[in-house]
C-alpha positions in Angstrom: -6.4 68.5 -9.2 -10.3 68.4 -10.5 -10.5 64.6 -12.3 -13.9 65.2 -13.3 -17.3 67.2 -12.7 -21.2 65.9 -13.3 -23.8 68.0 -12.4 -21.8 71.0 -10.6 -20.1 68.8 -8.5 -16.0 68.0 -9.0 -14.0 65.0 -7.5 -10.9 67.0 -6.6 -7.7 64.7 -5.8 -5.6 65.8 -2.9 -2.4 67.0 -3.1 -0.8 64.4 -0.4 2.1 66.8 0.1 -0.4 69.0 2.6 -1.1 66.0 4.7 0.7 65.5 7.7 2.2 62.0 7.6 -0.3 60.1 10.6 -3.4 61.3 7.7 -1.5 59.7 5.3 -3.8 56.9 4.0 -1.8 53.5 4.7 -2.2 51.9 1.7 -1.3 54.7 -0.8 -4.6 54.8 -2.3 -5.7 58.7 -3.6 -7.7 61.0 -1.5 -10.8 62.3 -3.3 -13.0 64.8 -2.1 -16.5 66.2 -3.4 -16.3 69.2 -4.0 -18.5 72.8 -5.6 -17.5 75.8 -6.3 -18.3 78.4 -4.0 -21.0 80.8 -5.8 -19.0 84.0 -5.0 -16.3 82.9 -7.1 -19.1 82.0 -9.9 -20.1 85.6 -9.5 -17.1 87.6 -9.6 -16.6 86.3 -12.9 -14.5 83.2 -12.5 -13.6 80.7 -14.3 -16.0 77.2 -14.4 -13.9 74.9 -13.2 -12.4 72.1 -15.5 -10.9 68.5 -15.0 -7.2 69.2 -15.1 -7.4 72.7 -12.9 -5.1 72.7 -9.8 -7.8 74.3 -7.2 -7.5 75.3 -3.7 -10.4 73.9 -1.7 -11.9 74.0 2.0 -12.9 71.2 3.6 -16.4 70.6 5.2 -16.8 67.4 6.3 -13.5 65.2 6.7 -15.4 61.8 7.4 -17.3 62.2 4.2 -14.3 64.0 2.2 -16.6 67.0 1.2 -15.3 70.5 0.4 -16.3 73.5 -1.9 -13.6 75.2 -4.1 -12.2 78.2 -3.4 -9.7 79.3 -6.1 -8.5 77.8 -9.5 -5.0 78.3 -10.2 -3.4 80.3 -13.3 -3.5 77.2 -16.8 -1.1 76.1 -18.7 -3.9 76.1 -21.4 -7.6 74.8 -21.7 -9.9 73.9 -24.4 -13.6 73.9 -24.6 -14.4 71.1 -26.8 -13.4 68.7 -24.8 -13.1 70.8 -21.7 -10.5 70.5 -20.0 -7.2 72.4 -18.9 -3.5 71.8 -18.1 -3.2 69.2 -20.5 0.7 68.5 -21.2 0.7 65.5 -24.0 -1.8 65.0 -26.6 -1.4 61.3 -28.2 -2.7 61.7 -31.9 -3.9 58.7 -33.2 -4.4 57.5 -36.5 -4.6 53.8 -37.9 -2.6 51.9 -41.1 -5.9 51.3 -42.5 -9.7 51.2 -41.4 -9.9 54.1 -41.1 -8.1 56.0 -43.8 -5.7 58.3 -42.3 -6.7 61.9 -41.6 -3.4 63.4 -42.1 -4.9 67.2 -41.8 -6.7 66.3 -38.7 -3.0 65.3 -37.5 -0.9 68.3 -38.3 -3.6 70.3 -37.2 -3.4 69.1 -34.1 0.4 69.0 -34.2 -0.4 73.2 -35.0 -2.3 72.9 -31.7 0.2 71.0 -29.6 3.1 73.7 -29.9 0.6 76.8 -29.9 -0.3 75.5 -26.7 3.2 74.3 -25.0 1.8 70.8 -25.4 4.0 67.4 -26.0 2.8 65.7 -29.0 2.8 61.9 -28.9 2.1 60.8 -32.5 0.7 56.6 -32.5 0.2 54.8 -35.8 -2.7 52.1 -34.5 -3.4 48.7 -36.4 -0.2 47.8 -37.3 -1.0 44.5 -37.6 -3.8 45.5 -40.6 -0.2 46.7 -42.4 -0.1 44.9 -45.9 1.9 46.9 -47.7 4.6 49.4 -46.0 2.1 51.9 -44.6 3.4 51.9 -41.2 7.1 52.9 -42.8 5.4 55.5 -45.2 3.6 57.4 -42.1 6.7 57.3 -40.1 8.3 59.4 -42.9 5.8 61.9 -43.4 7.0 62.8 -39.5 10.9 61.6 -39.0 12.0 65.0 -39.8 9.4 66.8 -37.1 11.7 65.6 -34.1 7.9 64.1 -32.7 7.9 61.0 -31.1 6.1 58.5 -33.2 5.1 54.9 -31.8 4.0 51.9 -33.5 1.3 50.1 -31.6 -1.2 47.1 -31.9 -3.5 45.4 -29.6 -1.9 41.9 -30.0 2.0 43.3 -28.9 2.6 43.8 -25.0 5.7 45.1 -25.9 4.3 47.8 -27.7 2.2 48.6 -25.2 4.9 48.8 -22.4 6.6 51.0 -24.6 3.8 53.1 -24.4 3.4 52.7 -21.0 6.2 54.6 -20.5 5.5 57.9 -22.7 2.7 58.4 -20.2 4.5 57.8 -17.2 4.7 61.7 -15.6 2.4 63.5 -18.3 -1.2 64.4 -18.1 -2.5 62.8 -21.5 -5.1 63.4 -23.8 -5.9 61.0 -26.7 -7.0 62.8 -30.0 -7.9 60.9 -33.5 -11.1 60.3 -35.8 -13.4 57.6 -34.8 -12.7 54.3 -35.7 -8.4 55.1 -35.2 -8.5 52.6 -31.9 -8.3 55.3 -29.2 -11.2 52.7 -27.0 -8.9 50.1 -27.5 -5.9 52.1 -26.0 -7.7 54.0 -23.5 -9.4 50.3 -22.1 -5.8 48.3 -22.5 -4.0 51.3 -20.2 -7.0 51.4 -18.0 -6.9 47.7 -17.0 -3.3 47.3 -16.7 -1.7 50.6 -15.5 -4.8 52.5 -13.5 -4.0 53.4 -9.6 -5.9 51.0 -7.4 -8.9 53.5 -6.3 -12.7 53.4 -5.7 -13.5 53.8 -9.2 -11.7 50.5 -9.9 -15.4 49.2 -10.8 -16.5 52.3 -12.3 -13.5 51.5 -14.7 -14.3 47.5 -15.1 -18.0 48.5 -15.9 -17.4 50.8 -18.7 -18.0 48.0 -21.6 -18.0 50.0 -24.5 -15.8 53.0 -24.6 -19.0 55.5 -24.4 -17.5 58.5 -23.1 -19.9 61.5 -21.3 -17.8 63.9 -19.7 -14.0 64.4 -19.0 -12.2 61.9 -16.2 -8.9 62.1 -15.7 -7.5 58.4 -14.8 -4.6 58.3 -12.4 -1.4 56.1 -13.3 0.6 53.4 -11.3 3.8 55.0 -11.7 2.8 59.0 -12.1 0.5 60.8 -14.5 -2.4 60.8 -16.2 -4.7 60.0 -19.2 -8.1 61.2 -19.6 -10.6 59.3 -20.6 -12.7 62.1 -22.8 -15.1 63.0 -26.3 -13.9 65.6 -28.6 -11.0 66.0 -30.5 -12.2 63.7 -33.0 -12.2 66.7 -35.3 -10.5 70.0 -34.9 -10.0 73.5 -36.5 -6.7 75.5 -36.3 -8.7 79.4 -35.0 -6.2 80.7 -32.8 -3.0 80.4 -35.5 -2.0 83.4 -37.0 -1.0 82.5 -41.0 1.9 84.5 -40.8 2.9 82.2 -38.2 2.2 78.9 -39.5 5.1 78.2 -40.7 6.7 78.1 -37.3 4.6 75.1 -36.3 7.0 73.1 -39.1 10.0 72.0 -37.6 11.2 70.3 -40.8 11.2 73.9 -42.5 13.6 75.5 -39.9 16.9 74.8 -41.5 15.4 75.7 -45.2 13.5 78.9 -43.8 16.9 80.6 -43.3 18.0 80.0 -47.3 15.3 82.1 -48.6 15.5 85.2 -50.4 12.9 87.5 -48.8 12.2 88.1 -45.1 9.0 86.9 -44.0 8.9 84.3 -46.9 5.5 82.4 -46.7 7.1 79.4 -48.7 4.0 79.3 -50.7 4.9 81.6 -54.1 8.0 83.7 -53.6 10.9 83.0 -55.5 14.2 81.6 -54.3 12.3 79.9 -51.0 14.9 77.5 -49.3 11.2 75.5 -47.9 10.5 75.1 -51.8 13.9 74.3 -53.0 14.2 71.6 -50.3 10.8 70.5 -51.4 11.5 69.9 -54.8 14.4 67.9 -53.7 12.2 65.8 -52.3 13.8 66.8 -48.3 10.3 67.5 -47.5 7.3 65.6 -47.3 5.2 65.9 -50.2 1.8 66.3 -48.4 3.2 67.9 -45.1 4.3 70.5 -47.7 0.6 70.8 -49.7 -1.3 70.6 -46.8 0.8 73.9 -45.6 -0.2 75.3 -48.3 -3.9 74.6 -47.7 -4.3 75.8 -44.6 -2.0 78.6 -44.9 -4.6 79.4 -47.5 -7.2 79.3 -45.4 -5.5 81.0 -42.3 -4.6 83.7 -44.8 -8.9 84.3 -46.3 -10.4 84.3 -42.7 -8.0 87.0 -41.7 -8.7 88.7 -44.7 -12.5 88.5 -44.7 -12.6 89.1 -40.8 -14.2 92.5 -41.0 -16.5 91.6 -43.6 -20.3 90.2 -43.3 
């Protein structure tokens, strides 16, 4: 697996499982090798490589654990902004206050999450700035999504181990607007759960959380998180707005009431999404902000031909 690349050069972890077991390093620690990408692959039109591709790589000097790689393996999925692939959990962070939440930055990336086969890991930050319920009133805009949704503050260990163990076995990405906490997460997980390896004082020296390029971090007990820019803001492009509605778990159950086939639940009569709404069965600004970006889905489809 590629953990990062500067410069055209990638620091590829091994795959221990292709070592025999007297090159198995005796204290556990990772092998990393330094690695390019051969310039035939380049040419023949292949993929750049990005942190979080499996690659196959050929080794050119085993004392000083160089190589070049030779092929990247099919994704899972990729973005470009960050770059990075094969992500399988995005945390989505927002905080009670300080920020104000950016709940269309959050079910946009929610939209993302299941377009891409990705685990979403929703964390309500700055619990401890809570004076009036907030934390309670965000976990009810998602209880009926079947998401996991974690309440987290800086001064709660237990919070923290809880957390601990929703990234245990999952490559994970952090997502939020600035000034949600992410640093603060990303430097607490860092110093207490990071694999023992030679960027131990490339981790230590960090200070503030000024982020580059992509590095995915290996865990102590499996996975990993990457420490990345981006996703601080994000547009919904490759949603369809006919589809939309299927990135809604909470309108499942009600989509199978309505009248018409294909309902949109935005106008039609007898919609089971809108009758459930106006119950009150579904969250008021889940619902609206449907409605807005189904809206907007719905005019760059429309205008796509035009100039």
């Amino acid at each position: 697996m590629i953990l990062k690349g500067v410069g055209g050069f990638y620091s590829v972890l091994l795959d221990k499982g292709s070592l025999s077991k007297d090159k198995l390093p005796k204290d556990n620690a990772p092998v990393i090798y330094t690695c390019k990408a051969r310039g035939i692959h380049r040419k023949e039109g292949g993929s750049i490589p990005l942190p979080g591709d499996r690659v196959t790589f050929k080794i050119l000097d085993e004392q000083k654990r160089i190589g070049h790689i030779d092929r990247i393996r099919d994704r899972v999925n990729a973005f470009t902004r960050p770059a990075v692939a094969n992500i399988d959990q995005l945390a989505i962070v927002l905080a009670v206050t300080n920020p104000q939440p950016d709940m269309m930055l959050v079910d946009k990336l929610l939209i993302t999450c299941q377009a891409k086969d990705i685990r979403p890991l929703i964390i309500i930050n700055k619990t401890d700035l809570d004076t009036g319920n907030q934390v309670e009133a965000l976990r009810k805009v998602y209880e009926k999504t079947g998401f996991t949704v974690l309440s987290l503050t800086k001064f709660s260990c237990e919070a923290y181990d809880i957390l601990h163990k929703e990234l245990v076995g999952f490559t994970t990405a952090f997502a939020g607007q600035s000034g949600v906490g992410k640093s603060t997460i990303l430097n607490i997980v860092l110093n207490n759960w990071l694999m023992e390896t030679g960027d131990v004082s490339e981790r230590i020296q960090r200070g503030k959380h000024t982020t580059r390029h992509v590095q995915l971090f290996q865990l102590d007990q499996g996975g990993f998180i990457l420490d990345t820019p981006g996703f601080s803001a994000y547009t919904v492009t490759e949603v369809h707005h006919e589809d939309l509605q299927s990135y809604y778990p909470e309108f499942t159950d009600a989509a199978g009431l309505c009248r018409f086939k294909g309902c949109s639940h935005i106008s039609e009569p007898d919609c089971g999404v809108k009758i459930l709404y106006d119950e009150g069965q579904i969250n008021e600004g889940r619902y609206l902000r449907y409605t807005e970006l189904y809206k907007e889905l719905k005019e760059a489809y429309d205008n796509r031909y035009r100039r």
